[in-house]
N, C-alpha and C positions, 0 to 999 in steps of 0.2 A: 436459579429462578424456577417458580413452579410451571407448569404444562399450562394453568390459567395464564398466566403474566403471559408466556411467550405466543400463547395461540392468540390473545389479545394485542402483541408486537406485531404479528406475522400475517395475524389473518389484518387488521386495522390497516396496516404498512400495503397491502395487496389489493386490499378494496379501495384507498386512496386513490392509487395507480388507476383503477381501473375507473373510476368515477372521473378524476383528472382528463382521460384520456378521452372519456364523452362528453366531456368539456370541450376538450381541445379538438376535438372530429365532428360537432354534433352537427345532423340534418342540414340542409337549406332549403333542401328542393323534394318534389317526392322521389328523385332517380337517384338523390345522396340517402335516401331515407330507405326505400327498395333492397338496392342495389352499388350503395357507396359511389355511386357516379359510376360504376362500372370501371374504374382504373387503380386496384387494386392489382401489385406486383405477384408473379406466381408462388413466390417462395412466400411472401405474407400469407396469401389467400389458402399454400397448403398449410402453413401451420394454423389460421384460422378456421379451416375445414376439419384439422384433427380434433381442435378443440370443441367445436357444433358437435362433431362425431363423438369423438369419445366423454359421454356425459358422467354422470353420477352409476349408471350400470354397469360403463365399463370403469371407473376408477376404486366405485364402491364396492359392488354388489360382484363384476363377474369374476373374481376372485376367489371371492368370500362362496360363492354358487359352485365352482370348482371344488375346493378345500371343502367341503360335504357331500360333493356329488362326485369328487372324483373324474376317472372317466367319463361319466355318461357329463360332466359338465363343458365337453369339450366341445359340444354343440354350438355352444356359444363363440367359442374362438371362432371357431371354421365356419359360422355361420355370418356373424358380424362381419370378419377379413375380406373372408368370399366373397360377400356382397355389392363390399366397397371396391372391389376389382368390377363384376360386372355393373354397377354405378357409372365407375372411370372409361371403360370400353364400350355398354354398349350407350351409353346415353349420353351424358355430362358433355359430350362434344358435338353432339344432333341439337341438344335441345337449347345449348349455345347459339347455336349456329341460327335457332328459331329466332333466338331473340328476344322472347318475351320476359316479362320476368316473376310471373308465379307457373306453379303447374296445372292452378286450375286457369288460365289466363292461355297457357300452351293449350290443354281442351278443348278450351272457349272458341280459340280462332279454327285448330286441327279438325274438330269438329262443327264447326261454322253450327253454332249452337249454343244460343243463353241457358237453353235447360242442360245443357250437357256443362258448361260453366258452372252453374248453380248448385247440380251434384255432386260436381268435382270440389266446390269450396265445402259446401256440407263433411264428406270425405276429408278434407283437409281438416276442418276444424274438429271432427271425432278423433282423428289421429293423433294429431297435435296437443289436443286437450288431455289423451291417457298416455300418453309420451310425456307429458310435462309434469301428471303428477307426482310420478317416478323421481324427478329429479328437485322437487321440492320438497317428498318426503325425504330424499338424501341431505338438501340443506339443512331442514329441521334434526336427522339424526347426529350430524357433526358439531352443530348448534349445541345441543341436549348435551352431546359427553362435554367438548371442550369448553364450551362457555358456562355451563353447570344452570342453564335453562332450560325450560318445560318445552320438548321438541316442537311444538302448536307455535309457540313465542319465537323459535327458532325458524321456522314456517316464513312467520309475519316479518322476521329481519331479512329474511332473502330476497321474501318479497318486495319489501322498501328500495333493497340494494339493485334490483333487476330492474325495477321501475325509473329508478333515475338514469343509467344509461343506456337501456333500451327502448324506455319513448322521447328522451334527449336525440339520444346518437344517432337512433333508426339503423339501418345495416352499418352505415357508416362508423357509427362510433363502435358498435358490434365487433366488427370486423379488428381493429384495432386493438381494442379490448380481449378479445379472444387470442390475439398474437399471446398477448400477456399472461392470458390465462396458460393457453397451452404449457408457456415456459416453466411457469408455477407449477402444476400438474404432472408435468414430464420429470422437473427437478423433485419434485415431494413423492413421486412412484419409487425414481431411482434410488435415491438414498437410502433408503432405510434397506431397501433388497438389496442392495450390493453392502450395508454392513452385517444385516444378518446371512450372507451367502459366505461372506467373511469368515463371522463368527462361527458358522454350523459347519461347514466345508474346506475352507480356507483360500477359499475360490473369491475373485473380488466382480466375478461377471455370473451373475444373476443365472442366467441362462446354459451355462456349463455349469453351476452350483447344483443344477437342479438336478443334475444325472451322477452327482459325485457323491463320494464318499463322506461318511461321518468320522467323527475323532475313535471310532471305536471300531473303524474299522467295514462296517456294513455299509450300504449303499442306501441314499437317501429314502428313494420308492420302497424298496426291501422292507429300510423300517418303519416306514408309513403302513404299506400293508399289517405288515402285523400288529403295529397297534390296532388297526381298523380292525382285526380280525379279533385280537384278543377281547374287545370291546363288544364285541357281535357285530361291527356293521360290515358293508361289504370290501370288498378288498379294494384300493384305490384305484387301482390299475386296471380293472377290468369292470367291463360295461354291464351293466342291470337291464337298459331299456328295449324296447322290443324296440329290431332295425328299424322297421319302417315308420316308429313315434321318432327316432334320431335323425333318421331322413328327411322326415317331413318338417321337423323341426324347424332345423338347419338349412333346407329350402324355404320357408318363411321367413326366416333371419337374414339369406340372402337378396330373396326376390322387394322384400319389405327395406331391405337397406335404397335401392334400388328406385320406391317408393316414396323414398323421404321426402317431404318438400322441403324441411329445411335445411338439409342436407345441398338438394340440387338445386337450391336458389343462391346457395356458394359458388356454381361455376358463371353466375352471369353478374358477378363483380368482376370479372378478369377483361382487359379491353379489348381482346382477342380469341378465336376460337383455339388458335394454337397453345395460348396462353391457359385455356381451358384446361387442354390435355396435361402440360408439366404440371400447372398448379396440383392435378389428381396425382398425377405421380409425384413430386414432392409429400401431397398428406397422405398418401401411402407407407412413403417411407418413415414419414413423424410416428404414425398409428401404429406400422410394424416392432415401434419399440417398445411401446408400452405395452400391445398385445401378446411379443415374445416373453415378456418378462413377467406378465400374470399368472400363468402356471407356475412358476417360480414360488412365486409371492402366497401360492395358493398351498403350495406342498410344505413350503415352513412354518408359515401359520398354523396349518394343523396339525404338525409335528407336536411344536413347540407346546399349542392351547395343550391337547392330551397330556403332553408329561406334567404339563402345569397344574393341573385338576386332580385327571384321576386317581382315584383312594388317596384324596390329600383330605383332612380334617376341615371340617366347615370353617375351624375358626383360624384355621392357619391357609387357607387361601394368599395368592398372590395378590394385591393391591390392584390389580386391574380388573379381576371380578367383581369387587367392590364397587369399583371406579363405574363399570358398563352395570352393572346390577341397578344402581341408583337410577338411572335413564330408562330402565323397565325392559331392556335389550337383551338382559340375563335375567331368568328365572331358575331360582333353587330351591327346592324342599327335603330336608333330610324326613324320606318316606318310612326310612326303617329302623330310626332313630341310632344308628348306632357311631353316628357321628363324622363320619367319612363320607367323602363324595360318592357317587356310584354314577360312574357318566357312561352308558350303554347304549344300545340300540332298542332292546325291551321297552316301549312308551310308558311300559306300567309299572317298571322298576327303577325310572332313572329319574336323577334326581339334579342333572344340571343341565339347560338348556339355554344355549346360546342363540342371537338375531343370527343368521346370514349373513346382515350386512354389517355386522361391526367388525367381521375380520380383516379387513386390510387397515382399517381407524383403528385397532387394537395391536394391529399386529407389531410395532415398534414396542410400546406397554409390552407383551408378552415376552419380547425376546431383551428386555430391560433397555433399553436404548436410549440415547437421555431425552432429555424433555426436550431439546429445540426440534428433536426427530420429530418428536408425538404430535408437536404441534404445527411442525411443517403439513406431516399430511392430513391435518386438518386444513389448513389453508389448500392443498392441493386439492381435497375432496370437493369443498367450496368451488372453486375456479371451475375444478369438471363439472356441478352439476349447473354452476349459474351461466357456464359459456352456453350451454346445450338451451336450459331457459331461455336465456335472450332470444335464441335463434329461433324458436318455437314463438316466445310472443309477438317477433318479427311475421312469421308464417301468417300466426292468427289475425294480427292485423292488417297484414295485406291482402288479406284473404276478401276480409270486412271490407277495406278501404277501396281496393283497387277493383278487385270483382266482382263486389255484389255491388256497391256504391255508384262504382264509377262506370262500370264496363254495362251493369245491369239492370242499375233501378234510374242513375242519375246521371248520362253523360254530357252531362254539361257543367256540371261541378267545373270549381275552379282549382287552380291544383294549391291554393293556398287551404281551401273547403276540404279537397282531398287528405293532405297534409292532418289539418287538423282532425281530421275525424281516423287515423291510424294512429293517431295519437291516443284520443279520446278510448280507441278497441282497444289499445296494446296495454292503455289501464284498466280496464276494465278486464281482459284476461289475466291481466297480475292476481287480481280479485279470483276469480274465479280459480285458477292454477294454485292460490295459497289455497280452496277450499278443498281442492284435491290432494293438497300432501299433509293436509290435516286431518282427512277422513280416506286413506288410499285405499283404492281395491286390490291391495296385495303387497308382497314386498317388494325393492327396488325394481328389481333386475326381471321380476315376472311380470310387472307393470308395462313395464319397456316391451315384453315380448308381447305381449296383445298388442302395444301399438304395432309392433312388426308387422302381424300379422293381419290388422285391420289393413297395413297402408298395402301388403300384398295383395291382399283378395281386392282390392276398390282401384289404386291407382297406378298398380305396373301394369297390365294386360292394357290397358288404355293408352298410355303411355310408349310401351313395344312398338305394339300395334301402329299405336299412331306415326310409329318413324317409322316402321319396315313393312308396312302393307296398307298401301294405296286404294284396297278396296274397304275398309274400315268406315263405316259409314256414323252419324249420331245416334241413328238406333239404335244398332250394337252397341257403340260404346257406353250409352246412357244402361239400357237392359244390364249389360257388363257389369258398370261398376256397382247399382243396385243392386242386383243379386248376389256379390261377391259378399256384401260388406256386411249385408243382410244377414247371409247364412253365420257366417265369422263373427258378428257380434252377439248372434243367439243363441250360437254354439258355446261362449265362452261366458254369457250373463248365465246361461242355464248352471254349468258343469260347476261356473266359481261362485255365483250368489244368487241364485233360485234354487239349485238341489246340490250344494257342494258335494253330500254325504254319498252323492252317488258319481262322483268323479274320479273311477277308478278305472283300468284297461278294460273290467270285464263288461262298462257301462257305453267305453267310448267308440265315435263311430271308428272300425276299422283297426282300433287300437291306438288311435291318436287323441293327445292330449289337445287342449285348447292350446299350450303354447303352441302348439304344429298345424293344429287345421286351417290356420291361414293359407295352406298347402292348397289345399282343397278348393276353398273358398275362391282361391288365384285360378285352379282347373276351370271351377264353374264359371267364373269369370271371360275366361278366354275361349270356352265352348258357346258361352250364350251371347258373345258378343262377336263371334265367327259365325255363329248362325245366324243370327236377327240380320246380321249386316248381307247375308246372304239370301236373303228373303226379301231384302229392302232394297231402295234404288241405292242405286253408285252413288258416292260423294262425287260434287259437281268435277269438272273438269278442270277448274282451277286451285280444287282442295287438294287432287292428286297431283298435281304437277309441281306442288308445293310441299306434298309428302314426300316427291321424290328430290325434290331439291335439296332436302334437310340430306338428304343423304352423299349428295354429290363432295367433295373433300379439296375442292378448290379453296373451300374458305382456312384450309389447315393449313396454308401457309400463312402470309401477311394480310389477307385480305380481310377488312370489315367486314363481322357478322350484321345478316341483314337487319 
């Protein structure tokens, strides 16, 4: 069967399941809609966390980011990994323990403040919104190769798909639905790298493949560098980027994980705080696999792409140049007519250029694998970016429904009134999210990283703060997240679409790129809201006795979170 028929079996066969399952889980109340009733088992909730987590950047893009960056693309591992450790340690189990269930809802009370609410949902919905379009220009590009539709129309079927059960299911079907996805995603990562670590190495673990020998003898990296070398670009293995742009990077990527709301609105499914903690550790250990095995997946790819291309005859190309050409993901021009590829690092001499994001969707096509591979990890690309989706228009809507609605403008709403108008948001952001991965401000996996970095500089110091220091007042934190999100989003509209042409180290502040200033952005954050808060009176005497409570670890045994 062709790659159409089977993506068609496999992705239709997947999405069934997952529409099925929001069927079978959907809403009733707004705490099933929220927060799935809050009685979600740990081992569901971790595998439903890997899958929130690991979206369309990491299934799609941070591979494919790797496999042309190399070294310096390891930012991303250690950043993303990172962060979900301090995620799982310093928070996820404080802010259980609060009990609320958005992060702007945790503000709202921590800082005994509607305008400090009000900021905080603002902050959610900018993050949320350029987080999301990341993963629905991922649906549209899987759409575009495997279904051999216009990526915009690929856009619109995700959108449909996300819409039905995530404003059916609310968290509840979510959560459910994300088990599944996970399994899909986890199953359509592994296979294809354990048969191409097989075929290149004869290694059948992905992860030893990668440091092993070729059929000729040399060692895999060895001959990755030299290709990269012979090519003009830089050596694989070793770093280009000034430290302190990699630093700061990868402190965004951590501190911004950290930040997520709809990342941390996964530990207050679980019916206990304890429950909180395994559940982190479980989707640790889910994440740990797909993450150890992207490097992998990164260094065959580009192996394989080079021998596949370079100085090969335009017209004698492999069938999957063709195939990604068609979708506008590959551009070639024979510049010097002489009929052979010239794929370099020179921008003015080369003559084939590949998306980023189509190496790991490509990478089965490249290394020949048959078609039910190809089309697996297309259904697995899908599952990673619409798990992530859901949980994002989940964010958006509760954001709309619960705290501005209900907590802020209208509390006396009925929760049947409540109900329906997170409904009403969550399609209404479907909307607006297709119009983001139809017009994105960048590729996958750099999309993603501004959201990082927006959600560092606005909502972790508030957050911290708000569990580990009792003197954190609404001034600070309001001043805080303003000035963080501020500096960090005009830092990154200037460099990537007001003056791109001067987005270079010699233009940036410090030497840091936009993906890193969210570094910064977190600093000013945490200075302007330890000062204001130091200038201004105490939070009352019951806001601190309640900052301190979040911290006392009675509740990590059996005891209900308050």
């Amino acid at each position: 069967m062709s790659v159409q028929t089977w993506t068609f079996i496999l992705v239709g066969f997947s999405f069934a399941i997952y529409i099925g399952i929001a069927i079978w889980s959907r809403a009733g109340s707004t705490k099933e809609f929220y927060v799935a009733g809050g009685g979600v088992p740990p081992i569901a909730n971790g595998m439903a966390t890997a899958a929130d987590w690991m979206s369309a950047a990491s299934f799609i893009s941070m591979a494919g980011l790797i496999s042309f960056m190399g070294y310096d693309g390891a930012v991303y591992l250690m950043g993303w990994t990172g962060g979900y450790v301090l995620l799982a340690l310093l928070l996820a189990p404080y802010l259980r323990k609060f009990g609320k269930f958005t992060v702007p809802d945790f503000i709202g009370e921590r800082y005994y403040s509607q305008t400090a609410r009000v900021v905080a949902v603002v902050c959610a919905l900018f993050v949320s919104f350029t987080y999301i379009a990341g993963q629905m220009r991922g649906v549209g590009i899987v759409f575009s190769r495997f279904l051999e539709v216009p990526i915009n129309l690929g856009v619109v079927i995700g959108m449909a798909i996300v819409f039905i059960y995530a404003v059916l299911g609310g968290m509840k079907g979510i959560t459910y639905t994300q088990v599944a996805q996970y399994c899909v995603l986890i199953f359509a990562f592994l296979v294809p790298a354990i048969f191409i670590s097989l075929q290149m190495t004869g290694n059948p673990i992905p992860q030893l493949g990668f440091g092993g020998t070729l059929s000729d003898g040399t060692y895999l990296l060895d001959k990755l560098d030299g290709l990269n070398q012979e090519l003009g670009f830089a050596q694989y293995t070793v770093g280009s980027k000034p430290m302190i742009d990699v630093f700061c990077i990868t402190a965004a990527l951590m501190v911004g994980t950290a930040g997520l709301p709809h990342v941390i609105v996964r530990f207050f499914t679980v019916p206990r705080v304890k429950d909180a903690r395994s559940s982190a550790g479980w989707a640790l250990l889910f994440i740990a696999i797909l993450y150890t095995t992207a490097p992998a997946v990164a260094a065959f790819a580009r192996t394989n792409m080079i021998q596949s291309v370079a100085e090969v005859n335009f017209d004698k190309l492999p069938p999957w140049v063709n195939n990604w050409a068609e979708t506008g993901l590959i551009t070639m021009e024979d510049k010097n007519g002489d009929g052979a590829v010239q794929y370099v690092a020179d921008k003015e001499a080369n003559e084939f250029t590949p998306d980023r994001d189509i190496m790991v969707l490509a990478n089965p096509e490249i290394a020949n694998l048959p078609n039910w591979v190809v089309a697996l990890v297309a259904a697995g690309g899908l599952a990673a970016a619409l798990s992530t989706a859901a949980g994002l228009l989940l964010v958006i809507s509760s954001a709309i429904s619960h705290d501005l609605l209900k907590n802020a403008i209208n509390p006396e709403i009925s929760e049947r009134g409540e109900l329906l108008a997170a409904r009403i948001a969550a399609g209404v952001a479907v909307v607006l999210a297709g119009l983001l991965g139809i017009y994105p401000p960048g590729f996958v996996a750099q999309v993603v990283a501004f959201a990082f970095g927006l959600a560092a500089s606005s909502f972790f110091p508030a957050i911290i703060l708000g569990v580990f220091d009792k003197r954190t007042n609404k001034q600070g934190a309001i001043a805080g997240m303003i000035t963080g999100i501020l500096f960090t989003a005009v830092y990154i509209l200037y460099f990537k679409f007001i003056n791109p042409a001067a987005s270079t180290p010699d233009h940036w502040l410090f030497g840091i790129s936009p993906e890193g200033i969210g570094t910064i952005g977190m600093a000013l954050n945490l200075i302007v809201t330890i000062a204001v808060s130091r200038m201004t009176p105490a939070p009352p005497e019951r806001i601190q006795h309640l900052a301190e409570d979040i911290r006392i670890p009675r509740g990590a045994g059996g005891a209900q979170a308050h």
